[in-house]
C-alpha positions in Angstrom: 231.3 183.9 259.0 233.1 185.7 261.6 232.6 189.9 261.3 235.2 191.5 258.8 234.4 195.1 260.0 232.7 197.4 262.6 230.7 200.3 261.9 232.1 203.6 263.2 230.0 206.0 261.8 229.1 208.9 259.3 232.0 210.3 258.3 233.1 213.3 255.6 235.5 212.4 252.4 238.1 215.2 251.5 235.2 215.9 248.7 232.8 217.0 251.0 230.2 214.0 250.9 229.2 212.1 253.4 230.2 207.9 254.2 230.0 205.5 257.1 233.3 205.1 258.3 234.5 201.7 259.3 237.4 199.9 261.8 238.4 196.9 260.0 238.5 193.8 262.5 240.4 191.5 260.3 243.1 192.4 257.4 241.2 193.5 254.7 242.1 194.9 250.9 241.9 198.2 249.2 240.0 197.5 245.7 241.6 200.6 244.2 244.6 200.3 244.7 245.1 196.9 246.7 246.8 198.2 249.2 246.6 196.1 253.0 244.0 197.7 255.4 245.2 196.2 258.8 243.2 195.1 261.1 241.7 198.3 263.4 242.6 201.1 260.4 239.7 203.0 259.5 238.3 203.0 255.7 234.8 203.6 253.7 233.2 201.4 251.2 232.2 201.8 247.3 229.3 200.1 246.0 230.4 197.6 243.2 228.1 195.5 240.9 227.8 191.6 242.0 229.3 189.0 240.4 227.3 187.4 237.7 224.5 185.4 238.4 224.0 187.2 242.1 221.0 190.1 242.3 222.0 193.7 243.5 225.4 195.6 244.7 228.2 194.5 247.3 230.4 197.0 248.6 233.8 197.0 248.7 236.4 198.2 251.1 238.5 201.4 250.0 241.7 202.8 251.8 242.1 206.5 253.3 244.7 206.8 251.3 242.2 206.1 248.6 239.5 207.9 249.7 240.4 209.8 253.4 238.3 210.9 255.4 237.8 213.9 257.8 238.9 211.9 261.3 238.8 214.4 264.1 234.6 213.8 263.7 235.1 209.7 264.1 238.5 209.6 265.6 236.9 209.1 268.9 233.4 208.4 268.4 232.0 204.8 269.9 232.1 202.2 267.1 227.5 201.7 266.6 226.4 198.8 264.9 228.5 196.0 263.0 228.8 195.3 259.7 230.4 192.0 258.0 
């Protein structure tokens, strides 16, 4: 399954706690508020419980409009990692 995402780095939300920012590679959708994240926007994740039947937590992709996060930090930081 081709990658869905790249992993940017820690990042702060407006709240004052820390995330892992990511750069969507494909188009990908908000689960608050289901708005599009096109592809190369930045956005976090939220854990969410599996489906039935499947053991632990997926996460889930959430907007910065959702959830924004402090960008001068990760604006131009190298993109470490990838995560699917």
């Amino acid at each position: 399954m081709p990658r869905k995402s790249h992993r940017v780095g820690p990042a702060i939300v407006s709240d004052g706690t820390g995330t892992i920012a990511y750069r969507a590679v494909t188009d990908l959708v908000c689960v608050q508020c289901g708005r599009a994240i096109n592809a190369d926007e930045l956005f976090s994740r939220r854990a969410q419980h599996a489906p039935t039947g499947a053991i632990g937590l997926k996460t889930a992709p959430v907007c910065v409009a959702c959830r924004p996060l402090h960008m001068e930090e990760i604006a131009a930081a190298p993109m470490e990692g990838v995560d699917g």
